[in-house]
Backbone and ligand atoms as CSV (ligand in chain L), in Angstrom:
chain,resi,resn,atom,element,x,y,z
A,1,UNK,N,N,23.532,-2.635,-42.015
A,1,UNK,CA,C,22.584,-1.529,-41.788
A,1,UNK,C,C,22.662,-1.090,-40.317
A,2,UNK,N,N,23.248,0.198,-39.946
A,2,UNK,CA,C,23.035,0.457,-38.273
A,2,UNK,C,C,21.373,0.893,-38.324
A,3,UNK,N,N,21.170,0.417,-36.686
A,3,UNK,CA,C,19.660,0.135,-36.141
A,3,UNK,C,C,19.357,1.589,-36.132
A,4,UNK,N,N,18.246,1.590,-36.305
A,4,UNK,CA,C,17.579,2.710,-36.483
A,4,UNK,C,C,16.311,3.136,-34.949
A,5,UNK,N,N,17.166,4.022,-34.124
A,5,UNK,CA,C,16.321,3.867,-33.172
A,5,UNK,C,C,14.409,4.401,-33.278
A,6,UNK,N,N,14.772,5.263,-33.921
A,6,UNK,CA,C,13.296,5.143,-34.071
A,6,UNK,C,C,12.362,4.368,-34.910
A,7,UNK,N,N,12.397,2.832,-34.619
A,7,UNK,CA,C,11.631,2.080,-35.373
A,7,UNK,C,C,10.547,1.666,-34.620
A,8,UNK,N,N,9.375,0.818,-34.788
A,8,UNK,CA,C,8.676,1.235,-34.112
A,8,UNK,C,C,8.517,-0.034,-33.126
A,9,UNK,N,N,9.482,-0.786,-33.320
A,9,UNK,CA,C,9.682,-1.924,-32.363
A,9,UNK,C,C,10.604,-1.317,-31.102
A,10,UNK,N,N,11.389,-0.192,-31.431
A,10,UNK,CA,C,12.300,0.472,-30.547
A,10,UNK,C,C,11.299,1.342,-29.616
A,11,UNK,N,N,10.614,1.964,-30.411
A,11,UNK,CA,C,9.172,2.933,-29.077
A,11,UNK,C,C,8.624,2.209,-28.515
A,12,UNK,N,N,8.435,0.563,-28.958
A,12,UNK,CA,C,7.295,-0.085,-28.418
A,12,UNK,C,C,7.944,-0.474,-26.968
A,13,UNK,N,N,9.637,-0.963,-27.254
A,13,UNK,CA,C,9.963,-1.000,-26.264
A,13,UNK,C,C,10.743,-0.258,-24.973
A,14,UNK,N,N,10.240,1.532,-25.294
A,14,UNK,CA,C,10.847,2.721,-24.521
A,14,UNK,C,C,9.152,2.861,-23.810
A,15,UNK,N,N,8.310,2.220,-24.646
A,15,UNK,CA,C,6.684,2.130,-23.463
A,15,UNK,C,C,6.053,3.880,-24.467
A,16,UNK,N,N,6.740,3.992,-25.597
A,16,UNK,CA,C,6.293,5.308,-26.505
A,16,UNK,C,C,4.932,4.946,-27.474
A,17,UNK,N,N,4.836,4.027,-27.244
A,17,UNK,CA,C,3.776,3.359,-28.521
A,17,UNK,C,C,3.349,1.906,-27.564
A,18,UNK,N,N,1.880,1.810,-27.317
A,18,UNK,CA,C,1.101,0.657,-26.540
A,18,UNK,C,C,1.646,-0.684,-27.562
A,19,UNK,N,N,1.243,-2.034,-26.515
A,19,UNK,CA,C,1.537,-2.836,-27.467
A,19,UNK,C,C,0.803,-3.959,-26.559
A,20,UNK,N,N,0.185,-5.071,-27.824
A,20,UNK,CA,C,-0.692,-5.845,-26.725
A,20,UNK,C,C,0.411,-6.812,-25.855
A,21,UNK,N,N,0.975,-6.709,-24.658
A,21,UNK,CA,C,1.756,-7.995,-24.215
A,21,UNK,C,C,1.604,-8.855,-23.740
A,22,UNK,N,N,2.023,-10.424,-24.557
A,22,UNK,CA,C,1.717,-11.558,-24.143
A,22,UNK,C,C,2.705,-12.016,-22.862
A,23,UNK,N,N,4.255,-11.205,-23.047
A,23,UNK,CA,C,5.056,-12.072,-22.071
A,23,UNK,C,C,6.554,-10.666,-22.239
A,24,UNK,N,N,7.034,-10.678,-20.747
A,24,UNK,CA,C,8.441,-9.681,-20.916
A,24,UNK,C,C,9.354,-10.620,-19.844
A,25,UNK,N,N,10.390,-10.007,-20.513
A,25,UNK,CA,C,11.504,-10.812,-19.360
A,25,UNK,C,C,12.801,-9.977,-19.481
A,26,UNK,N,N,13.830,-10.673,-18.363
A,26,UNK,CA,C,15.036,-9.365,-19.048
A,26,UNK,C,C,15.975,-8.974,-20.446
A,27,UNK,N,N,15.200,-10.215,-21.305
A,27,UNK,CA,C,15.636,-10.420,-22.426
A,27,UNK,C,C,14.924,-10.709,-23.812
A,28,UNK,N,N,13.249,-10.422,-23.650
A,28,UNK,CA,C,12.589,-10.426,-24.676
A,28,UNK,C,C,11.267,-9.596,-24.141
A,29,UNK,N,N,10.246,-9.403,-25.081
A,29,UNK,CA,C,9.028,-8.762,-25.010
A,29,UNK,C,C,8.263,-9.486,-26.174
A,30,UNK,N,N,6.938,-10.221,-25.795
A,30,UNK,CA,C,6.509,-10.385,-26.810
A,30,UNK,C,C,4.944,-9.686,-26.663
A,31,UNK,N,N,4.468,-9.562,-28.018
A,31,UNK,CA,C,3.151,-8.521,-28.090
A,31,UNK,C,C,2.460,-9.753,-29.598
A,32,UNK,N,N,0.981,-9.172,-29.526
A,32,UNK,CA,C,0.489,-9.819,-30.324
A,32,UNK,C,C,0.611,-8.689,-31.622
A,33,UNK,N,N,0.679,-9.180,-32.845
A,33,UNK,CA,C,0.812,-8.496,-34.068
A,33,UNK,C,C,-0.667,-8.040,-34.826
A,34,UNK,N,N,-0.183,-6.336,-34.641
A,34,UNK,CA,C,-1.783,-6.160,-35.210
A,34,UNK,C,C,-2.308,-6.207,-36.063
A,35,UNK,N,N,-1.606,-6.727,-37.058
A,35,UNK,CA,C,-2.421,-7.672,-38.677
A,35,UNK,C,C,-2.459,-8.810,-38.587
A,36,UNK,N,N,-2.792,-9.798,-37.667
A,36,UNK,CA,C,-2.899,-11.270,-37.446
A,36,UNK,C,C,-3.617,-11.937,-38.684
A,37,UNK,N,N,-2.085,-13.226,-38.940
A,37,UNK,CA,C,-2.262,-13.401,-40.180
A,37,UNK,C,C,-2.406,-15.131,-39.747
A,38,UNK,N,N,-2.980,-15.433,-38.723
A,38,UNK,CA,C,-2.974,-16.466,-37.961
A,38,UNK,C,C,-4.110,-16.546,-36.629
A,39,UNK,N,N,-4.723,-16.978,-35.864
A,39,UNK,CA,C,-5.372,-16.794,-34.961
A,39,UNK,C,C,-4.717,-16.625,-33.908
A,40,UNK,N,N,-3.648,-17.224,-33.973
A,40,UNK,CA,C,-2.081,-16.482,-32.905
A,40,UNK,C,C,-1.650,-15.594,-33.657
A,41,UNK,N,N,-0.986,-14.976,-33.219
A,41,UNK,CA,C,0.009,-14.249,-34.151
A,41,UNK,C,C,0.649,-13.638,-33.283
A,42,UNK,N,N,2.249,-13.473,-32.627
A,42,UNK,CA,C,3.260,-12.960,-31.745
A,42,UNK,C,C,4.225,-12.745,-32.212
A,43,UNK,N,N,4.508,-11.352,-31.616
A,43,UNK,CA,C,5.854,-11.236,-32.600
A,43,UNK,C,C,6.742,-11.336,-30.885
A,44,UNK,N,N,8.174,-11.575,-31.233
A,44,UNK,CA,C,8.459,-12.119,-29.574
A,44,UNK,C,C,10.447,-11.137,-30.582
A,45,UNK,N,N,10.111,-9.910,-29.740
A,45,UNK,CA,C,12.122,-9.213,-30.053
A,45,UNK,C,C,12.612,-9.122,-28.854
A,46,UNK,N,N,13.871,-9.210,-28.816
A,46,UNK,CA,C,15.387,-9.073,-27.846
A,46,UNK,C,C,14.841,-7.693,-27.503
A,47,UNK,N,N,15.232,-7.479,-26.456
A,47,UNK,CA,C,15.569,-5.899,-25.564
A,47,UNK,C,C,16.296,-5.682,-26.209
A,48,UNK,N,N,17.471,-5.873,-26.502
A,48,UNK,CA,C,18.818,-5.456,-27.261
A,48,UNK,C,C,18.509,-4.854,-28.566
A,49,UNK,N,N,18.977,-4.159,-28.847
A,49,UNK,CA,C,18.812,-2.855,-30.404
A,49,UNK,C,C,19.761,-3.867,-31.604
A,50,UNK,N,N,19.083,-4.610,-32.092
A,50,UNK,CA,C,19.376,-5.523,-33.219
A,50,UNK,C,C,18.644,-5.499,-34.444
A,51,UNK,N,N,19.133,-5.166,-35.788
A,51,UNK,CA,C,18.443,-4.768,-36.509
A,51,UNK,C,C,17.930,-5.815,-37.657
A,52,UNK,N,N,18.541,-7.568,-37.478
A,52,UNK,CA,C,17.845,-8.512,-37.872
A,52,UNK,C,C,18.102,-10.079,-37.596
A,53,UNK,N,N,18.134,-10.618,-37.773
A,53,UNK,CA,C,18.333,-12.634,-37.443
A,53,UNK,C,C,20.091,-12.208,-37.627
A,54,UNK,N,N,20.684,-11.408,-38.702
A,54,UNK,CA,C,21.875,-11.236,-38.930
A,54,UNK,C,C,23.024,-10.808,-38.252
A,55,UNK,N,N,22.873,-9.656,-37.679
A,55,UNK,CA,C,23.191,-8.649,-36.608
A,55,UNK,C,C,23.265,-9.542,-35.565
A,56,UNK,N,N,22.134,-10.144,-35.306
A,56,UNK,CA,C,21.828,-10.630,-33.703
A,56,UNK,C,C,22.749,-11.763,-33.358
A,57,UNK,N,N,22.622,-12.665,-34.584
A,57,UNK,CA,C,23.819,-13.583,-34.533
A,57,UNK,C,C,24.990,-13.690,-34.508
A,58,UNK,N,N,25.498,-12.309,-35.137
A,58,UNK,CA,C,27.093,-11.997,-35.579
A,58,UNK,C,C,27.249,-11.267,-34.035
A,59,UNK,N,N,26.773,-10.522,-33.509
A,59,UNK,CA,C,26.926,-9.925,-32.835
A,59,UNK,C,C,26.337,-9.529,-30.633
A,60,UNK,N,N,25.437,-10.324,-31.183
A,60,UNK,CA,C,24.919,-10.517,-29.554
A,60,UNK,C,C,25.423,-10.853,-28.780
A,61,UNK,N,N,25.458,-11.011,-27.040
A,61,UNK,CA,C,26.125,-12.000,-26.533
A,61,UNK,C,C,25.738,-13.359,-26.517
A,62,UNK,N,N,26.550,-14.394,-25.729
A,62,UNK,CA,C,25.821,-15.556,-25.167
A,62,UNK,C,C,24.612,-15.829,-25.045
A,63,UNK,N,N,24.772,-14.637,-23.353
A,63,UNK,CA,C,23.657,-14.923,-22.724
A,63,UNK,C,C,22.296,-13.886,-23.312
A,64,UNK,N,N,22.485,-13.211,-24.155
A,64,UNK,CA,C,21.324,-12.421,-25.223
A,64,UNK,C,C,20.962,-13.303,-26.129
A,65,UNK,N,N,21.929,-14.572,-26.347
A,65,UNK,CA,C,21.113,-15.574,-27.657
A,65,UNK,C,C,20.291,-16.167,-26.487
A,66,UNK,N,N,21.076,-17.080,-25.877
A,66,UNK,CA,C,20.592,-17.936,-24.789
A,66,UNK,C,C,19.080,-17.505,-24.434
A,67,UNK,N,N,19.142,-16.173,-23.772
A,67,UNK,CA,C,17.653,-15.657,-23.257
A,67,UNK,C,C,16.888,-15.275,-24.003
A,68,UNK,N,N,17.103,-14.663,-25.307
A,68,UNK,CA,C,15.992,-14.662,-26.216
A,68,UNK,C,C,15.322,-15.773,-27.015
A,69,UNK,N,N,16.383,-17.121,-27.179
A,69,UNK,CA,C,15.519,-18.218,-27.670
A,69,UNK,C,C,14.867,-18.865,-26.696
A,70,UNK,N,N,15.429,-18.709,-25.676
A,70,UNK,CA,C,14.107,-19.639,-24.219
A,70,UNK,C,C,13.098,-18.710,-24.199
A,71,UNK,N,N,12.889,-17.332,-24.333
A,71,UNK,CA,C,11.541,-16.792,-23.576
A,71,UNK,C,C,11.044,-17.023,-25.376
A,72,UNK,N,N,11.402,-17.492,-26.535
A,72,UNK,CA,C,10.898,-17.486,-28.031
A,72,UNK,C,C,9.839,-18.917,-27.228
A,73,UNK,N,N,10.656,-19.924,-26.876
A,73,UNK,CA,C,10.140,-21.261,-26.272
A,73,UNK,C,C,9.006,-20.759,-25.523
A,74,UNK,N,N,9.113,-20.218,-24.397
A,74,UNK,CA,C,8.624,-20.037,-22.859
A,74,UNK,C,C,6.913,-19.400,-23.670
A,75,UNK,N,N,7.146,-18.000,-24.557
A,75,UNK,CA,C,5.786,-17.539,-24.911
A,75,UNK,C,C,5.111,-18.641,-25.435
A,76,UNK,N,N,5.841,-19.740,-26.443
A,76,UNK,CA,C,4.802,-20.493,-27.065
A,76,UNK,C,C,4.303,-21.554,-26.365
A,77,UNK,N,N,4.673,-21.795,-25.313
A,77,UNK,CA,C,4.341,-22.802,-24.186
A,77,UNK,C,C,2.996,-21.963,-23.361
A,78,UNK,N,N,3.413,-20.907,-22.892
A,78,UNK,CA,C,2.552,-20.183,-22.218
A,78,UNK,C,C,1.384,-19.351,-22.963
A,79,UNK,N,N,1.624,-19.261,-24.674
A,79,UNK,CA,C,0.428,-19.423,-25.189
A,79,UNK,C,C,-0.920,-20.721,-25.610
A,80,UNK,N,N,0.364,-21.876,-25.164
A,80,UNK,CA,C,-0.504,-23.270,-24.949
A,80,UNK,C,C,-0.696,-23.537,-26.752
A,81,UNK,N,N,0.482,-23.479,-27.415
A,81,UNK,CA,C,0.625,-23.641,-28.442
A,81,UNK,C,C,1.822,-25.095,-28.932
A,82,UNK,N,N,2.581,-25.167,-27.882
A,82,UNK,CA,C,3.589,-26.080,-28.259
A,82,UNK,C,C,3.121,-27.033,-28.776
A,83,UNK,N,N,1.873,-27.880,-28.287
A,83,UNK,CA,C,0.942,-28.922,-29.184
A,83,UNK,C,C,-0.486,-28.310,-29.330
A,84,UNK,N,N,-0.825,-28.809,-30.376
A,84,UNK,CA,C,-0.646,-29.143,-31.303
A,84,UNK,C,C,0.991,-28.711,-32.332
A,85,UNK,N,N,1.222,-27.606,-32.225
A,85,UNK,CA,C,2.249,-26.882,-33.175
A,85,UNK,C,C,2.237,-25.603,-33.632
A,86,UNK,N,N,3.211,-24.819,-34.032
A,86,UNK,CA,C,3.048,-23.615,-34.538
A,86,UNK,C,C,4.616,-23.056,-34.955
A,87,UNK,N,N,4.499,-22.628,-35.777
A,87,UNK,CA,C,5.501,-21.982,-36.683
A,87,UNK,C,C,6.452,-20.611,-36.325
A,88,UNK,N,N,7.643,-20.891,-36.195
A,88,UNK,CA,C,8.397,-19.242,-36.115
A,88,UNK,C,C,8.765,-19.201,-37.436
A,89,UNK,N,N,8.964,-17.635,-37.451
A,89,UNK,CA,C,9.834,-16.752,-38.929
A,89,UNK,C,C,10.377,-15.618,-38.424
A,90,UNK,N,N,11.371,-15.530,-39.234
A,90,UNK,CA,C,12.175,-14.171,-39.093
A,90,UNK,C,C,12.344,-13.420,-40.266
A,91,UNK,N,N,11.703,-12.680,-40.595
A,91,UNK,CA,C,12.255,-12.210,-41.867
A,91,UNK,C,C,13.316,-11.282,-41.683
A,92,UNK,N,N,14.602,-11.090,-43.047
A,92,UNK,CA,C,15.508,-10.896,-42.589
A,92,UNK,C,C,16.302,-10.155,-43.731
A,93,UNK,N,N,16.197,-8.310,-44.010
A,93,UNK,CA,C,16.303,-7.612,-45.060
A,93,UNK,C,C,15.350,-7.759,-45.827
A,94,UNK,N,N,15.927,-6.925,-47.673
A,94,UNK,CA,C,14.603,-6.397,-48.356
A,94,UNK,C,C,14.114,-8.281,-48.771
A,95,UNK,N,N,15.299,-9.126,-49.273
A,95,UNK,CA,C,14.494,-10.319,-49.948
A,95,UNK,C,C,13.687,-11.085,-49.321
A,96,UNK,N,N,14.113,-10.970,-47.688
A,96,UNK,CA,C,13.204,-11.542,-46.787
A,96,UNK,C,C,12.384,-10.678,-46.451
A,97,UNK,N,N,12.073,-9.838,-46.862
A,97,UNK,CA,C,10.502,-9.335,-46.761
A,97,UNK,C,C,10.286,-8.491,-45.215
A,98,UNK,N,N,11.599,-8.160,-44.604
A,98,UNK,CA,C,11.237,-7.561,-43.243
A,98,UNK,C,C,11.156,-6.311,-43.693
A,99,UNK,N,N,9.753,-5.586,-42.613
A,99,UNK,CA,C,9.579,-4.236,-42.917
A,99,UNK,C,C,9.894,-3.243,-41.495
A,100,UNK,N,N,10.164,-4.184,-40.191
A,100,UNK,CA,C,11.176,-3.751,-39.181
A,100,UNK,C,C,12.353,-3.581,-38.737
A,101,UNK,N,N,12.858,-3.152,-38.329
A,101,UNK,CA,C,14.679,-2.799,-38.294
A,101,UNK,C,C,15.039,-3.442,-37.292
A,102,UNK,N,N,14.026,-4.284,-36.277
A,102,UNK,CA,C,14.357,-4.325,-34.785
A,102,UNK,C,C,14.348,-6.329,-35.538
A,103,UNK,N,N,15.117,-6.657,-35.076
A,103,UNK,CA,C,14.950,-8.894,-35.212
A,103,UNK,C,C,13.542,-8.595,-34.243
A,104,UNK,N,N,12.909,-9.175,-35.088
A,104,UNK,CA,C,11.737,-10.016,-34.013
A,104,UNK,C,C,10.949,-11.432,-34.764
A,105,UNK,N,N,10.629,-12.532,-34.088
A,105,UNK,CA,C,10.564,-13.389,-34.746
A,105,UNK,C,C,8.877,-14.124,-34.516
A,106,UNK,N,N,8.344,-14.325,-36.084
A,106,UNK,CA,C,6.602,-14.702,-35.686
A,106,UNK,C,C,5.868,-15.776,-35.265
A,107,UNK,N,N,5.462,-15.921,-34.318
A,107,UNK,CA,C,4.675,-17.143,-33.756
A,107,UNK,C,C,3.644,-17.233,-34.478
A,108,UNK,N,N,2.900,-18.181,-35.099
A,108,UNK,CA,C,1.823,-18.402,-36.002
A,108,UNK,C,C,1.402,-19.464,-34.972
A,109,UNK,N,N,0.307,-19.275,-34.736
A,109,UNK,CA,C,-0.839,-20.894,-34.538
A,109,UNK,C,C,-1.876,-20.924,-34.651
A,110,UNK,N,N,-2.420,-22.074,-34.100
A,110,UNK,CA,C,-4.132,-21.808,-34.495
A,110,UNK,C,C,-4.804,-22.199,-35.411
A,111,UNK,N,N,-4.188,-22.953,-36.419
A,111,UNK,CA,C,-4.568,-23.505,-37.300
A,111,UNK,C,C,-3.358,-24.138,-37.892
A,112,UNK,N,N,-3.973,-24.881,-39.047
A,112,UNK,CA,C,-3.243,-25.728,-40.022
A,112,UNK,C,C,-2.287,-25.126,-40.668
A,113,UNK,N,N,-1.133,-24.340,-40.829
A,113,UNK,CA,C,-0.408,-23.340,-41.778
A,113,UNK,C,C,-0.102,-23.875,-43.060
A,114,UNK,N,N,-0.739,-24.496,-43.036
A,114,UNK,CA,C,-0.096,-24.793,-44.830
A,114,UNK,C,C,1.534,-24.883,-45.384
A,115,UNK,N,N,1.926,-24.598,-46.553
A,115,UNK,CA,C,2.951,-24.694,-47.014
A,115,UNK,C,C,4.343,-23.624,-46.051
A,116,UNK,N,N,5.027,-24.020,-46.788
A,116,UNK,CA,C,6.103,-23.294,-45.596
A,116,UNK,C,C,5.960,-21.862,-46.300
A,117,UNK,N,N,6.149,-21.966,-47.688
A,117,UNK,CA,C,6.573,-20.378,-48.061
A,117,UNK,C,C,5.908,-20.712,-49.173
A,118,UNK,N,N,5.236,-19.298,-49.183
A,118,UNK,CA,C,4.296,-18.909,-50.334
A,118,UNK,C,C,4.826,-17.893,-51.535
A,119,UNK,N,N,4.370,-18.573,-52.864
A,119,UNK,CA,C,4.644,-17.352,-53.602
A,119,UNK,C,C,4.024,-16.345,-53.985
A,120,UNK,N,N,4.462,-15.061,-53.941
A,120,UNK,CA,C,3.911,-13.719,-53.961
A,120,UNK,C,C,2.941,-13.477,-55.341
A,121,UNK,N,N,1.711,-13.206,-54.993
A,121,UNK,CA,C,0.263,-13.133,-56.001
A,121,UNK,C,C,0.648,-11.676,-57.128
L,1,AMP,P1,P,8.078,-8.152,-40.894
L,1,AMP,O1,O,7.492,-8.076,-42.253
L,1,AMP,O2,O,8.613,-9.510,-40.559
L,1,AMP,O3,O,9.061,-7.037,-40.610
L,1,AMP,O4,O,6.851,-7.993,-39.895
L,1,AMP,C1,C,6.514,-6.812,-39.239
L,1,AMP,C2,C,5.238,-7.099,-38.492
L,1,AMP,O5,O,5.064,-6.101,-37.513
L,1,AMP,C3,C,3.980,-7.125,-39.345
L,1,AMP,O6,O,3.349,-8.400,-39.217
L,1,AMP,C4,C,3.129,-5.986,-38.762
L,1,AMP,O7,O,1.756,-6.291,-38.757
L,1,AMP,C5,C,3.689,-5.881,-37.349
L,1,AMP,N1,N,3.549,-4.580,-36.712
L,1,AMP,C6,C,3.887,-3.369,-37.221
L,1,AMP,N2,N,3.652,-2.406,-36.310
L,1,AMP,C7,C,3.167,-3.022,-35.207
L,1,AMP,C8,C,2.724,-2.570,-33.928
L,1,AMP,N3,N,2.737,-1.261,-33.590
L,1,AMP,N4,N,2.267,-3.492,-33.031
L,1,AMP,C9,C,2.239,-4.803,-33.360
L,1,AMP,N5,N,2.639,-5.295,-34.548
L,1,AMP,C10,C,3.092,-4.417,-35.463
């Protein structure tokens, strides 16, 4: 799938659309997600125009994996989440349930999360 620049993870990060931010660096942005489905809830994407976990992997550099999984680390530390614990996800196309074009991956905490994956009601 080529990235679709006008998604709305792409305005969020041209500064076209507000976004709450927890943490930026030269290689990620993270913002809190405004349907919090968690008492945390962060979504933490690459600067880089990547359109899922797929793309990003086949295709990123090094130092674009490298820096986007440390500042993935760095927000959940600096949200004071690393302990107790808290959960990432990526969803990734239609079966994985992503409804953004941009990879960005979800910090959950704040509570107990239960099962890993739920089935759809
Ligand atoms: P996914 O289903 O993994 O693609 O998740 C997309 C997430 O983006 C959802 O949890 C939405 O609530 C969240 N979201 C959509 N638009 C915005 C926005 N403008 N600011 C923050 N979060 C958003």
């Amino acid at each position: 799938m080529a990235y679709d620049p006008n998604n709305v993870f792409a305005k969020i990060l041209r500064g076209e659309i507000p976004c709450d931010k927890v943490y930026e660096d030269e290689w990620a942005l993270a913002f809190r997600d405004i349907r919090p489905q968690a008492p945390v809830h962060v979504l933490v994407i690459p600067k880089g125009a990547y359109v899922s976990m797929d793309d990003f992997s086949a295709t990123a550099s090094a130092d674009e994996i490298a820096g986007f999984f440390r500042a993935l680390g760095t927000v959940a530390r600096q949200l004071g989440v690393a302990e107790p614990g808290y959960r990432t996800l990526a969803n990734i196309g239609e079966d994985g349930g992503q409804e953004v074009p941009h990879l960005h991956f979800h910090i959950f905490a704040g509570r107990r999360l239960g099962r890993m994956v739920a089935k759809p009601e």
